[in-house]
Every structure is written in C-alpha cells, then in structure tokens.
DRENTORVO-364732 format. One record per residue: residue number from 1; residue in one letter; x, y, z of N, C-alpha, C in turn. Coordinates in steps of 0.1 Angstrom, whole numbers, plus 2048, in hexadecimal, padded with zeros to 3 digits. Layout:
<atoms>
ATOM seq type nu nv nw cau cav caw cu cv cw
ATOM NUM A X Y Z X Y Z X Y Z
...
</atoms>
This chain:
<atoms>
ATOM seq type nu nv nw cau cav caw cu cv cw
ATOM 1 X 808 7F4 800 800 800 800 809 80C 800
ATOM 2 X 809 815 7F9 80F 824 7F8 80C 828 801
ATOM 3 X 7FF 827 80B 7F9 830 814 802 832 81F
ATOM 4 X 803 821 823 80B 81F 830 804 81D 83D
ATOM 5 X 808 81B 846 7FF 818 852 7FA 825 85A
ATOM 6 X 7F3 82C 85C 7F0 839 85E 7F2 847 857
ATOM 7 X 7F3 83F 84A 7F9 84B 840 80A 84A 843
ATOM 8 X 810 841 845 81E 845 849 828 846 83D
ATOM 9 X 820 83F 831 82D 83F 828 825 84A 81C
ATOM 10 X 81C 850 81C 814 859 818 81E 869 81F
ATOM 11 X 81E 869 827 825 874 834 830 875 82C
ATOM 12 X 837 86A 82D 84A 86A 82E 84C 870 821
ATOM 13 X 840 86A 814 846 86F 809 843 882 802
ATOM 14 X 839 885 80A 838 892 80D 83F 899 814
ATOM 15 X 846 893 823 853 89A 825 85E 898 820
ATOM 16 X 862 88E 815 86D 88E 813 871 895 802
ATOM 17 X 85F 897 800 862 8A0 7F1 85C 8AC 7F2
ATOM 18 X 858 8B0 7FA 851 8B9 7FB 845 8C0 7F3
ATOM 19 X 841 8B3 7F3 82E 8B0 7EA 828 8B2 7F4
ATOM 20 X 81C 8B2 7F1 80B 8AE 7F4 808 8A4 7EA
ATOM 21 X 805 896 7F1 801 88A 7EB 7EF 887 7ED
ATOM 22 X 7EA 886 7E7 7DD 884 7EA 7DB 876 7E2
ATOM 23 X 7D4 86E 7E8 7CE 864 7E5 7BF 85F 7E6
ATOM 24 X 7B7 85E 7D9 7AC 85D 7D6 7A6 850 7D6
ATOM 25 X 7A3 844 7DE 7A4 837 7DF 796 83B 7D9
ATOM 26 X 78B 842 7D6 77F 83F 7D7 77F 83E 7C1
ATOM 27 X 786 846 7BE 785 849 7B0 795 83E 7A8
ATOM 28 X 78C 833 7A0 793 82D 79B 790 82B 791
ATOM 29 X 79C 826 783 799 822 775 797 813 771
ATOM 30 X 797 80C 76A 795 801 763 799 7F8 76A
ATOM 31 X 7A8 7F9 76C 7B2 7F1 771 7B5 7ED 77E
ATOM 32 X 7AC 7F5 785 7A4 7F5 793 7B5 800 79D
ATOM 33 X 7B8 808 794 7C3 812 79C 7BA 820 7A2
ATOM 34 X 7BF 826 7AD 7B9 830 7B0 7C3 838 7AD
ATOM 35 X 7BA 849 7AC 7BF 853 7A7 7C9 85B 7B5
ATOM 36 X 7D8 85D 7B2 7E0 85F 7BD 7E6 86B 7B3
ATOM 37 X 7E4 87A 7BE 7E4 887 7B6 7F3 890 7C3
ATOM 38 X 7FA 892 7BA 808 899 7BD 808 8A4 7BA
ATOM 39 X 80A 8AE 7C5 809 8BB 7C4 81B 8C0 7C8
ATOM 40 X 819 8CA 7C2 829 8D2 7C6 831 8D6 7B9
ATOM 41 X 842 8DC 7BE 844 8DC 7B5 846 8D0 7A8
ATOM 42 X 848 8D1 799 84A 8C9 794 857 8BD 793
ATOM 43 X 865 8C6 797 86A 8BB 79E 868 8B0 7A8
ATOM 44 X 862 8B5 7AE 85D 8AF 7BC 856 8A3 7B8
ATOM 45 X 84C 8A8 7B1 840 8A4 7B0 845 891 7A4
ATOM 46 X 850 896 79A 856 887 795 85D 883 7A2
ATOM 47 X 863 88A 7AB 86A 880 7B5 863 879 7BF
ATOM 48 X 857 87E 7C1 847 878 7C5 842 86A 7C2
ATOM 49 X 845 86A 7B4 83B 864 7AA 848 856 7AC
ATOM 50 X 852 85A 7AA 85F 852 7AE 85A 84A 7B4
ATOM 51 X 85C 852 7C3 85C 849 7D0 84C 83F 7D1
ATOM 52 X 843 843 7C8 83C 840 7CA 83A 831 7C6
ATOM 53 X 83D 835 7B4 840 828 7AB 845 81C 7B3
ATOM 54 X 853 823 7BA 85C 817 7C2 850 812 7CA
ATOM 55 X 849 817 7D1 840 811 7DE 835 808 7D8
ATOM 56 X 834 807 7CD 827 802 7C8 82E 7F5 7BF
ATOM 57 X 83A 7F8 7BB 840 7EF 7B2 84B 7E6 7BE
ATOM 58 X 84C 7E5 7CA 854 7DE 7D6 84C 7D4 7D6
ATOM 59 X 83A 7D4 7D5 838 7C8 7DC 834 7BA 7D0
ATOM 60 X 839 7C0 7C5 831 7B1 7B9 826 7B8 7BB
ATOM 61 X 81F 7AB 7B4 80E 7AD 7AF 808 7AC 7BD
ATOM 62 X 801 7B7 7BD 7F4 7B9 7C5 7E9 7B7 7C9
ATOM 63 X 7EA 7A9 7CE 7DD 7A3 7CC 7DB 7A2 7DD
ATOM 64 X 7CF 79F 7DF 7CA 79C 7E6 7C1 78F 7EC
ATOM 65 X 7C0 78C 7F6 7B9 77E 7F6 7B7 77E 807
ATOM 66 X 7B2 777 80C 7A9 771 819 7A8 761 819
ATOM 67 X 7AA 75D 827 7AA 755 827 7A5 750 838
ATOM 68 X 79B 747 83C 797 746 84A 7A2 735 84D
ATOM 69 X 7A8 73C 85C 7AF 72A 85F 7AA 726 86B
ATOM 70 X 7A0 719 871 7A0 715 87C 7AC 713 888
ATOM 71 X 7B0 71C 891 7B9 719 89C 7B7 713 8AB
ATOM 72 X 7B8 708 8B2 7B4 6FF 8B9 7B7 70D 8C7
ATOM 73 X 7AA 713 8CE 7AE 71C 8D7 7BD 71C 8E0
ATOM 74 X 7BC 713 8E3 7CB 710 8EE 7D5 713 8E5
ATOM 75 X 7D7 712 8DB 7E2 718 8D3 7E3 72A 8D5
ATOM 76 X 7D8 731 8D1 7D7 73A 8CD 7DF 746 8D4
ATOM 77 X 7E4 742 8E0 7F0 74A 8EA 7FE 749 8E0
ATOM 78 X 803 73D 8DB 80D 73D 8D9 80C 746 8C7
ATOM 79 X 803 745 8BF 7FE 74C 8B3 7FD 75E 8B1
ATOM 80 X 7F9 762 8BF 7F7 76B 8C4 7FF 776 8C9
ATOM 81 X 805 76F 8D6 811 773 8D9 80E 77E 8E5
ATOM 82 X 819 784 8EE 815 78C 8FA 813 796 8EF
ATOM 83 X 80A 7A1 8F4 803 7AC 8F1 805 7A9 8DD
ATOM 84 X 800 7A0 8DB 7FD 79C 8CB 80F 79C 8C4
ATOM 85 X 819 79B 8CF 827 79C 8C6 827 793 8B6
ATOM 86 X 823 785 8B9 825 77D 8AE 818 782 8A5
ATOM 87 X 813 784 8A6 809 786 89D 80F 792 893
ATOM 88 X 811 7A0 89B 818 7AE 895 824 7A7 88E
ATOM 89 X 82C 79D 892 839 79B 88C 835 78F 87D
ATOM 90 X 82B 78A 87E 824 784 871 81D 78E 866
ATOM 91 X 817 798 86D 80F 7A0 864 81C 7AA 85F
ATOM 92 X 826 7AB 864 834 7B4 85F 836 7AE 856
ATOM 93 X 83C 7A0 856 845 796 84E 83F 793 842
ATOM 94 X 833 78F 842 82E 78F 836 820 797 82F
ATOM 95 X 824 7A6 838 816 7AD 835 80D 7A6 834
ATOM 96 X 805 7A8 83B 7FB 79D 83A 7F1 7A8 846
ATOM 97 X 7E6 7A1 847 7DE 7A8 857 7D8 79C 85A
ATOM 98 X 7D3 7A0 869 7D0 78A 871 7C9 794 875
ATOM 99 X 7BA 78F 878 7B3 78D 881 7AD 781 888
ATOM 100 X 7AE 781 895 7AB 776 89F 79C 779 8A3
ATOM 101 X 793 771 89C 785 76F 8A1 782 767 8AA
ATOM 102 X 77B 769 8B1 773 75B 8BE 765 758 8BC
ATOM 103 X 768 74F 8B6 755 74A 8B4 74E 746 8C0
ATOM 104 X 743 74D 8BF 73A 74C 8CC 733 741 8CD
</atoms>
C-alpha cells in the first residue's frame, strides 16, 4: 500500500519531496487503479511520482485473498503471543493482517 499504516509512507513522501500527495481510493479506472494526485513543485512532483512508482512496484502483483483457519483454542496463546507480539511479527513478515475470532 503507498498509504502506509496511518498515512506513514503517504507523510514521509511529502516530507521528503516536498509535495502534497493526495490519494483518491474512491475514483478509479478500468484497471481497478485509484487516482493518486501530486501537488508542488514540478521537480518534486517527478521525484514523488519516483518514490512512489518504487512503493507500488516493491511488492509484485497485488492481489489480494482471505482465507479462514480453524485453531484448537489452547494453542491460541502460543499463535498470539504476549500483548499480540507473534501475531504483529507475522502480520510484518509477510504483510498480511490476522484477525483472531471467537465463535460464540
């Protein structure tokens, strides 16, 4: 994601070129891309577009998928981890997001 986790890689590349990045996730074309609009000067604005390219082109094809896995409760501490560590250190490693449900 270009965005980043609270806007953080959105931020960095506006402080580090000194743009205004805006990103339009709601307006998109064919190819299912959203419209991501660079303001500043025009140098800036290709060394923007740069950093950007690189951020979009680091992770391969961008696909997406879901998947649900049954985990035997008693496990779920060691999956988990104190204050979710293994979990954050899974969702780092291979970007990914986990969420732990409990069926009622």
């Amino acid at each position: 994601s270009i965005i980043g986790r609270g806007g953080s890689k959105i931020s960095k590349v506006q402080q580090e070129t000194g743009t205004r990045v805006k990103v339009n996730s709601r307006e998109r074309n064919h190819n299912d891309q959203c419209l991501v609009t660079i303001t500043g000067p025009k140098e800036n604005c290709e060394d923007a577009e740069k950093i950007i390219n690189d951020i979009v082109n680091e992770g391969g094809p961008n696909e997406r998928g879901s998947m649900d896995i049954w985990v035997q409760t008693s496990c779920l501490g060691r999956i988990i981890g104190k204050r979710r560590s293994k979990i954050k250190e899974i969702e780092r490693t291979y970007r990914v997001e986990i969420d732990v449900k409990k069926e009622k």
